[in-house]
MARNUDO-450879 format. One line per field, with one value per residue: x, y, z of N, C-alpha, C in turn; residue number from 1. Coordinates in steps of 0.001 Angstrom, whole numbers, plus 500000, padded with zeros to 6 digits. Example, Ala and Ser with C-alpha at 12.3 -4.5 7.8 and 13.67 -1.06 7.14 Angstrom:
// MARNUDO-450879
n.u [513190/512850]
n.v [494310/497750]
n.w [507800/507080]
ca.u [512300/513670]
ca.v [495500/498940]
ca.w [507800/507140]
c.u [513200/512900]
c.v [496700/500030]
c.w [507800/507870]
nr [1/2]
END
This chain:
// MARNUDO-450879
n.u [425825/426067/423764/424541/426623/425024/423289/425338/425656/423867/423272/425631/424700/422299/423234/425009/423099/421659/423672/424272/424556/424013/421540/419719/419894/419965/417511/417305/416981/418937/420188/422159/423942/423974/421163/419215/420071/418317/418248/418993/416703/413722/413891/412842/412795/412526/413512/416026/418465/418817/420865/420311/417691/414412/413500/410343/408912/410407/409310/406558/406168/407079/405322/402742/403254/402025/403759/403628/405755/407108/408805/411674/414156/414061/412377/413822/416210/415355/414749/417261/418228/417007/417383/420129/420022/418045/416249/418059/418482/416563/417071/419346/419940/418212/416974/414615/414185/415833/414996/412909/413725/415180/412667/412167/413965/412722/411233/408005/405272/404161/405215/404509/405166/403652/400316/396354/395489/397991/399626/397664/397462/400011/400193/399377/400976/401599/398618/399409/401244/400518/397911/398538/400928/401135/398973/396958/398475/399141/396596/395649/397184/400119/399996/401510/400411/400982/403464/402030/400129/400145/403349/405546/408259/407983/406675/408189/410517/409414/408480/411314/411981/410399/411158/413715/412763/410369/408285/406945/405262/403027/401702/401130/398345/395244/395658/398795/398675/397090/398749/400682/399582/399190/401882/402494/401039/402261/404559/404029/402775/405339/406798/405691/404984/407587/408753/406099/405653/407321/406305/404043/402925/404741/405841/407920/409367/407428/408305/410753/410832/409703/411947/413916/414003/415552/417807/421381/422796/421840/419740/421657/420852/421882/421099/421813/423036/420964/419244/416330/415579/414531/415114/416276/413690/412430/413698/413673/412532/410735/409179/409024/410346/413616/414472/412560/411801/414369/414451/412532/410263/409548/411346/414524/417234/418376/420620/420032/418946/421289/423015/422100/421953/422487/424363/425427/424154/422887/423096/424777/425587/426397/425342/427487/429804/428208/426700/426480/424990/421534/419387/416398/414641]
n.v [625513/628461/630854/631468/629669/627387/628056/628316/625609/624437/625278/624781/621995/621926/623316/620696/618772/620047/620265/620501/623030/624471/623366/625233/627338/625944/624777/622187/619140/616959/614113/612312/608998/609275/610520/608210/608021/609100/611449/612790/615093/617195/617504/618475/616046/617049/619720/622223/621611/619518/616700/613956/612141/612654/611445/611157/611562/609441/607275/607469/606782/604288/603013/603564/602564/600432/597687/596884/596492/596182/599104/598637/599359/601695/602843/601243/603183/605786/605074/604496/607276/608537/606755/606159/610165/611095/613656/615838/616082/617347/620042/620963/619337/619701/621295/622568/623306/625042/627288/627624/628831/631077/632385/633102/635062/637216/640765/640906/641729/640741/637567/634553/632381/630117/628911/628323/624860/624240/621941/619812/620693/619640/617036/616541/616596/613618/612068/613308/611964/609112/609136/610718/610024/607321/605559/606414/606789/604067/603269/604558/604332/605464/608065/610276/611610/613464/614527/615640/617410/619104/619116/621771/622096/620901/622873/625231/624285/623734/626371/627213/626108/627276/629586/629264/628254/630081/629604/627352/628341/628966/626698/625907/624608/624546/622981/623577/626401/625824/624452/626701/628558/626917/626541/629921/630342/628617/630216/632830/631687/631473/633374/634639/632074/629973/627488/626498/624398/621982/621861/621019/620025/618392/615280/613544/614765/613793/610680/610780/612160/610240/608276/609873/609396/607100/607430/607506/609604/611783/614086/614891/615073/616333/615659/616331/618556/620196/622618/623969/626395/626743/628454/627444/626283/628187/629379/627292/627079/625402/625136/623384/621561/620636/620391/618629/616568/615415/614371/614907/614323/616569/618147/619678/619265/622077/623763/625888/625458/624023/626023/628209/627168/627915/626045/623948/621857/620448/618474/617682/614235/610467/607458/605526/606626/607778/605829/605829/607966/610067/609641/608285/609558]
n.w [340785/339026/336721/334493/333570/333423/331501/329512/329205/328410/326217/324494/324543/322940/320289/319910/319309/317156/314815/312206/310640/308145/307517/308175/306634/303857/304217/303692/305237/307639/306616/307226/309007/312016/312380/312819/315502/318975/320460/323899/324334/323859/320707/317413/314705/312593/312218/310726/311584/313461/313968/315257/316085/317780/320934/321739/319015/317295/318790/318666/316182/315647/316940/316131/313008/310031/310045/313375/316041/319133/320109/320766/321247/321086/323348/325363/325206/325554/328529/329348/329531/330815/333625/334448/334170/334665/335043/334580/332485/331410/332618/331875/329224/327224/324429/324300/326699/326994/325607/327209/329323/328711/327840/329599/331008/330185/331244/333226/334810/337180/337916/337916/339789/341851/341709/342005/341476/339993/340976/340521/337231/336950/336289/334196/332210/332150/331447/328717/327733/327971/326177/324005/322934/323340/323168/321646/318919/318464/318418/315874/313160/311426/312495/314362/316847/319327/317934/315711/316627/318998/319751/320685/319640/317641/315974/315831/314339/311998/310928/311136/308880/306957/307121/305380/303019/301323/300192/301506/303412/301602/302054/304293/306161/307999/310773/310804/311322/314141/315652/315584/316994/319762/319809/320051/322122/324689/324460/325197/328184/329199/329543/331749/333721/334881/332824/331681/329557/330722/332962/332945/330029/328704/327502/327710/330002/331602/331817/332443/335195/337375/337222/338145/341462/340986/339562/338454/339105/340942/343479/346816/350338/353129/356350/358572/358601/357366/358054/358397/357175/354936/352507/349960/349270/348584/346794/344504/340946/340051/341766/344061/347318/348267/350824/351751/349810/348252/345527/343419/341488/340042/339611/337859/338207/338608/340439/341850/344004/345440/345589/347014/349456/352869/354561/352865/353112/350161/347584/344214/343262/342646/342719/342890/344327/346691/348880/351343/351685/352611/350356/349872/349537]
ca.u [426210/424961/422879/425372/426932/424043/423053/426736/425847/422495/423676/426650/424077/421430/424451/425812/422080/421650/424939/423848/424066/423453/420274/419227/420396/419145/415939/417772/416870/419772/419878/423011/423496/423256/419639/418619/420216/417707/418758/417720/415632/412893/414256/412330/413256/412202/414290/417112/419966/418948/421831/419597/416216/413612/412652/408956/408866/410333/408527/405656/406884/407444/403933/401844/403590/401857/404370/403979/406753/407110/410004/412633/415457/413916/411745/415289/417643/415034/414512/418409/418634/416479/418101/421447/420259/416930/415964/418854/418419/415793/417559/421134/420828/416738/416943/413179/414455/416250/413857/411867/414556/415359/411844/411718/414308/411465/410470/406643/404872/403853/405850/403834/405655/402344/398561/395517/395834/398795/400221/397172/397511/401037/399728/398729/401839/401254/398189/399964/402332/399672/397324/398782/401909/401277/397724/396293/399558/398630/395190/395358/398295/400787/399742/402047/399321/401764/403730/401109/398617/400803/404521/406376/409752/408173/406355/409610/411012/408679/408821/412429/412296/409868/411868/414669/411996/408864/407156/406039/404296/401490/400974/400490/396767/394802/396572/399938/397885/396544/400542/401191/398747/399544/403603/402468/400230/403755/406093/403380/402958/406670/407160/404835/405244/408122/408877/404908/405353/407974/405582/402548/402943/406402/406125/409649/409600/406818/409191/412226/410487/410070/413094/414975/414685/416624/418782/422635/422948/420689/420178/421781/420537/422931/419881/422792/423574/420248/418722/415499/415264/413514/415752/416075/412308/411923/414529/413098/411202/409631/408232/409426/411155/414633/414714/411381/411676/415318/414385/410843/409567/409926/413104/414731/418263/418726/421549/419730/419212/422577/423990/421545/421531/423633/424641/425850/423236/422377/424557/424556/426655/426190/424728/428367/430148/427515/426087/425825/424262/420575/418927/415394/413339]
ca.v [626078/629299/630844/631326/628350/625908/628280/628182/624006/624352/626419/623944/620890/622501/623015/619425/618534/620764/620825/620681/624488/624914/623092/626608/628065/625766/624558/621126/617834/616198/612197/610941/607704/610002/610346/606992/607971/609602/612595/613039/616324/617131/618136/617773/615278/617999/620739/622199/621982/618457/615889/613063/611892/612903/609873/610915/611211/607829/605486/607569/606527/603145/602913/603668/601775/599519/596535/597186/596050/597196/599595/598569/599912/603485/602738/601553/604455/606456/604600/604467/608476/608645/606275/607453/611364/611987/615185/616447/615925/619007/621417/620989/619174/619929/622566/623738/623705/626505/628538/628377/629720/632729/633441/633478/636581/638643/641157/640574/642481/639875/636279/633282/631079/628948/629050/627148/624174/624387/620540/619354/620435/619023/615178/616470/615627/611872/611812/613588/611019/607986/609033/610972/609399/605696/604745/607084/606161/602516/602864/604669/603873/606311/609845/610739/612470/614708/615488/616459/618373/619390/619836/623313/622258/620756/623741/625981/623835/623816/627836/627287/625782/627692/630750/629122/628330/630650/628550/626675/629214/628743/625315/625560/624660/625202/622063/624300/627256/625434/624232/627972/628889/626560/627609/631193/630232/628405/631559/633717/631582/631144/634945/634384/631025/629155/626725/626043/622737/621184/621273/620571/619350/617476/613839/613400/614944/612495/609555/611499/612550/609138/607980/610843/608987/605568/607578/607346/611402/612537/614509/614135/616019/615601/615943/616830/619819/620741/623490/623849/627445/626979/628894/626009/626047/629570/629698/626592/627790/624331/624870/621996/621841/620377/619856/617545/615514/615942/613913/614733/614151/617997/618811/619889/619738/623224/623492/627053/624762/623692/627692/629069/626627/628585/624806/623193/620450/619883/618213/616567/612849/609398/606338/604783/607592/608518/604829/605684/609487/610093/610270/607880/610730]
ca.w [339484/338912/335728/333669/333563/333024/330515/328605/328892/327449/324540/323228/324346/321734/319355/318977/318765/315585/314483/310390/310763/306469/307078/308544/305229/303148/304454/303661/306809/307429/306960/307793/309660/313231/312232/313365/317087/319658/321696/325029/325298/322951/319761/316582/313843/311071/312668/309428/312148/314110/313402/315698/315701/319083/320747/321319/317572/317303/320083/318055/314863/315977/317499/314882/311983/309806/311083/314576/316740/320439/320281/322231/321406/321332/324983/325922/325342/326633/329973/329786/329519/332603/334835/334608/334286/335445/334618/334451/331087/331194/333402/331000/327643/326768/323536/324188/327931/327113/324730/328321/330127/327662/327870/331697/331682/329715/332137/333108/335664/337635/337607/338891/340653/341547/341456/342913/340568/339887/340828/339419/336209/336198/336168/332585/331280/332254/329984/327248/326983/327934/325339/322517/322932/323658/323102/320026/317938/318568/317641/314274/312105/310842/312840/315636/317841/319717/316662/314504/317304/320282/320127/320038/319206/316016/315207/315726/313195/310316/310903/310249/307492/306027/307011/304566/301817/302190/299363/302502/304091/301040/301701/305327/306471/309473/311443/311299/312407/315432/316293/315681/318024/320633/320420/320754/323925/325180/324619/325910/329339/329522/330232/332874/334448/334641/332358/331797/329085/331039/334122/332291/329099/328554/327519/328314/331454/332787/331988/333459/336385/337930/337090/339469/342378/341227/338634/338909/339424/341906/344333/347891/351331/354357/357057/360218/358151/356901/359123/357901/356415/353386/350908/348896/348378/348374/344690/343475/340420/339834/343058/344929/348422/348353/351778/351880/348429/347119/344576/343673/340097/339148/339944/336751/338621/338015/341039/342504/345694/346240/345728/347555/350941/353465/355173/352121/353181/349209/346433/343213/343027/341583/343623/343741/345359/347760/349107/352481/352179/352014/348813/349060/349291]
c.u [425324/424602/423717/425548/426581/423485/423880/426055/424954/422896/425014/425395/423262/422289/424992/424407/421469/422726/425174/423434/423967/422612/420163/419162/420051/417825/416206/417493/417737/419187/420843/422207/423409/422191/419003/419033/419094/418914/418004/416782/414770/413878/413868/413002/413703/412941/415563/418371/419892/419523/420936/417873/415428/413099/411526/408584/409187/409717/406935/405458/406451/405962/402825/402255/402611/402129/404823/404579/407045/408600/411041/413589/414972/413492/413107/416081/416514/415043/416299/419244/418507/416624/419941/421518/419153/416740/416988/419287/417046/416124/419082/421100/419071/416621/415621/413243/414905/415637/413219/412652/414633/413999/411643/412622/413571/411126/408669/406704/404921/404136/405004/404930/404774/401042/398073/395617/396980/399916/398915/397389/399171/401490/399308/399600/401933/400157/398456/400812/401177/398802/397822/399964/402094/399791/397188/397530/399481/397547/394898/397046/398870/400494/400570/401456/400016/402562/403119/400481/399308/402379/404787/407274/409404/407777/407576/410176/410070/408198/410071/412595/411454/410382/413115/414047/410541/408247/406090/405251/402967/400966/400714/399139/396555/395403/397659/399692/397767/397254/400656/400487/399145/400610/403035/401924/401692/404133/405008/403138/404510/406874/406693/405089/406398/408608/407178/404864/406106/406865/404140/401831/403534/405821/407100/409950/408100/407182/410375/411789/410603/410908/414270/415475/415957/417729/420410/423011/421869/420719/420576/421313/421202/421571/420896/423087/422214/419581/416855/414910/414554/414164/416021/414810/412177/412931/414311/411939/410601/409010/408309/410090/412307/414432/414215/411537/412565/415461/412655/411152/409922/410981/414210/416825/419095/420226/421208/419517/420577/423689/423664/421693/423066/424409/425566/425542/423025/423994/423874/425663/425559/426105/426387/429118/429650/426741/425761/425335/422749/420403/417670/414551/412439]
c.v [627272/628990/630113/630136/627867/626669/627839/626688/623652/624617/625536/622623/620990/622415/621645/618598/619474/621509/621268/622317/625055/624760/624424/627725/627754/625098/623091/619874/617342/614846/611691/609767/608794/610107/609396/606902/609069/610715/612560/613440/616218/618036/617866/617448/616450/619297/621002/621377/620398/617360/614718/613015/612131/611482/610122/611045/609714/606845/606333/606674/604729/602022/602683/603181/600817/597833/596721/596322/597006/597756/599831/599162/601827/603718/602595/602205/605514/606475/604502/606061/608763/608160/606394/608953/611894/612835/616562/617026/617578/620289/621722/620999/619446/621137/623416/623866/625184/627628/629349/629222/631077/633027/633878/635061/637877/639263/641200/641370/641909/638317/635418/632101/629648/629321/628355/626294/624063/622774/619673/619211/619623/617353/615524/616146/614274/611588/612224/612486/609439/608290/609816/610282/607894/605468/605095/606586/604608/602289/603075/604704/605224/607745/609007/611995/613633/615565/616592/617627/619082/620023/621153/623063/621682/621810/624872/625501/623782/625196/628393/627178/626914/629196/630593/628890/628649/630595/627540/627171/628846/627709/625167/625662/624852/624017/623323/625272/626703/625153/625811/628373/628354/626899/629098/631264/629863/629456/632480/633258/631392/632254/634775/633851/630259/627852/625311/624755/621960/620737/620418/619881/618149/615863/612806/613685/613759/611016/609999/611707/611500/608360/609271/610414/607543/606091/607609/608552/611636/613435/614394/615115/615367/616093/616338/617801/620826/621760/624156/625498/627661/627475/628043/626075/627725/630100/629020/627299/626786/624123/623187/622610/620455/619207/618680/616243/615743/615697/613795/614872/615158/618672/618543/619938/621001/623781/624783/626564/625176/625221/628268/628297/627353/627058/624057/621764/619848/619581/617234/615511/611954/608586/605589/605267/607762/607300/605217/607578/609131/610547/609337/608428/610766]
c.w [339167/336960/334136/333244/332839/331615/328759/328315/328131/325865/323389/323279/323021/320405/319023/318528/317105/314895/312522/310708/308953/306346/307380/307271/303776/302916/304613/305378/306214/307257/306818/309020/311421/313307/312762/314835/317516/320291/322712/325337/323672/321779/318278/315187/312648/311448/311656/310030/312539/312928/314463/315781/317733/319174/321045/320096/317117/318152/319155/316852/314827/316324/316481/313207/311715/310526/311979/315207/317715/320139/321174/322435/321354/323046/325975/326452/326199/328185/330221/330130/330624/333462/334960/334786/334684/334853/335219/333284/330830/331627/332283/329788/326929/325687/324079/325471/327812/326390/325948/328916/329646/327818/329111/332080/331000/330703/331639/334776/337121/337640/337969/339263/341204/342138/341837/341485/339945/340189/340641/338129/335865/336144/334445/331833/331073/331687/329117/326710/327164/326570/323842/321867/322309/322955/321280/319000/317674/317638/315859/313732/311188/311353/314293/315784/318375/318848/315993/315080/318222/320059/319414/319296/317383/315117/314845/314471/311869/310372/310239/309123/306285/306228/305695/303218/301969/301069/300426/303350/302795/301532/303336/305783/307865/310517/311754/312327/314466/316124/316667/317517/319924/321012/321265/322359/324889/325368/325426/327834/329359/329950/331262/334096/334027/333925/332063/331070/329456/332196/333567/331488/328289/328422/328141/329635/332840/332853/332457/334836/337512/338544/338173/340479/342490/339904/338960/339620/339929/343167/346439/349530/352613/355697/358622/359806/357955/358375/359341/357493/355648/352081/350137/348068/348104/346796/344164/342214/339763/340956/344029/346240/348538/349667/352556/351154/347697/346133/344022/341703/339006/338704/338600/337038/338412/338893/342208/343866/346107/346632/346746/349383/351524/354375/354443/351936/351870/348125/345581/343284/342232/342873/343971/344908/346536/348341/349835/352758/351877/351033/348661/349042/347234]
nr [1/2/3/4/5/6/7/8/9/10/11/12/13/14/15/16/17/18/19/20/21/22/23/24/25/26/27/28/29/30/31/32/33/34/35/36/37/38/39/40/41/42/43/44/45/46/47/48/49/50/51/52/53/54/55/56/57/58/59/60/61/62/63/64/65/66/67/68/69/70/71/72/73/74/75/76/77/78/79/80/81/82/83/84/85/86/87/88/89/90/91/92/93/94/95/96/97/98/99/100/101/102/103/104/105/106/107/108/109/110/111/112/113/114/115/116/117/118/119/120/121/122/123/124/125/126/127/128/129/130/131/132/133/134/135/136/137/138/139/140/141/142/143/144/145/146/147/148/149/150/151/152/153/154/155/156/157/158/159/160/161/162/163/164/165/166/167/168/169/170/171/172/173/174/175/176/177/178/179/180/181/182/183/184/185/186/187/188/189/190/191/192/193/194/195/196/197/198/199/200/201/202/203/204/205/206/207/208/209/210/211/212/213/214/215/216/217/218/219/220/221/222/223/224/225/226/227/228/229/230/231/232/233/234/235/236/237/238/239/240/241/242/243/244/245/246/247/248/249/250/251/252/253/254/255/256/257/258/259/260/261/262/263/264/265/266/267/268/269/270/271/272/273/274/275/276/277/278/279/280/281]
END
């Protein structure tokens, strides 16, 4: 599938996720009964437009309550997003997936594709979600850690809003700032590097990632076809190799493999269809 395309899919996915298009107009959060459903990709609660609730906001939420109760039905749908879609769910239906994308066609002098450290730092998303996520929300009662200190997509949104009532610009303190700050660092490596808080930062994407290789949709490599070229890895821009790990952790199913292999060795299916192809990579 080329750019296009996945872009077009991104762009209505984002859309039925913030379909309250007056909140935008009047600063107004929805709260219908949709509110209490999760969406897949990160999209924050406090956002004018979002008609569903983010589930790292809720398993936060959920976490750090007074009457704590393990959240099942949020841990659930999540673990049910990611074994049916993997991270597919970041390459397609992810709103701040696509912010990265749009910033990736900024021209920049110099692109990085990858750096020494570079799959180091992207184990950092697995303590973002172990400790700001899971543990610190546990410990102190009522702060969602990543909410409050970390995410973009929430700061985007309480920008919005305060673009629709800029009474809220007085009342923002140095907390917002320090969100601000961090977004701008985001949009600024995003010109840069590739999709830098999906690799690095993402909560969501270090419980999606996992989940790739036993998800229903994954990817399949016919190894009598494959020839071993490399173009596969050489258009990956999560830096992966197709042909090695068709199902590796990172892999945002973006589809630039499967276009680009002159063999037609790569493909996306579903575990019933495809029983007897490889895919336990």
């Amino acid at each position: 599938m080329d750019n296009k395309k996945r872009h077009l899919i991104q762009g209505l996915a984002a859309l039925l996720q913030n379909a309250n298009l007056k909140g935008f107009f009047t600063g107004k959060i929805y709260q219908g009964k949709t509110k209490s459903v999760c969406v897949p990709g990160l999209n924050c609660y406090s956002c004018p437009g979002a008609v569903g609730a983010c589930p790292i906001g809720s398993l936060q939420n959920s976490l750090s309550s007074y009457k704590f109760k393990l959240p099942y039905y949020v841990a659930g749908l999540i673990i049910f997003f990611g074994a049916v879609l993997g991270r597919i769910i970041c390459g397609f239906l992810c709103p701040f997936g696509l912010v990265q994308d749009l910033l990736d066609k900024i021209p920049f002098p110099k692109k990085l594709k990858t750096f020494k450290g570079d799959m180091v730092l992207r184990k950092l998303k697995y303590i973002v979600l172990i400790v700001l996520v899971i543990v610190l929300p546990i410990c102190v009662k009522l702060t969602p850690f990543f909410c409050k200190y970390l995410c973009p997509s929430g700061t985007m949104s309480g920008l919005m809003l305060a673009l629709s009532d800029t009474t809220l610009f007085k009342v923002f303190g140095s907390l917002f700032m320090w969100k601000v700050c961090i977004l701008g660092i985001i949009i600024l490596a995003s010109i840069i590097i590739y999709r830098p808080f999906c690799k690095y930062l993402c909560p969501l994407g270090a419980i999606y990632g996992p989940l790739n290789k036993v998800a229903v949709f994954r990817m399949y490599l016919d190894e009598s076809k494959c020839v071993g070229c490399g173009k596969c890895h050489s258009v990956c821009k999560m830096n992966v190799d197709p042909a090695e790990v068709p199902n590796h952790t990172e892999c945002i199913r973006c589809g630039r493999c499967i276009d680009e292999c002159p063999k037609k060795a790569l493909k996306m299916g579903n575990c019933f269809t495809n029983k007897n192809e490889q895919c336990e990579k």
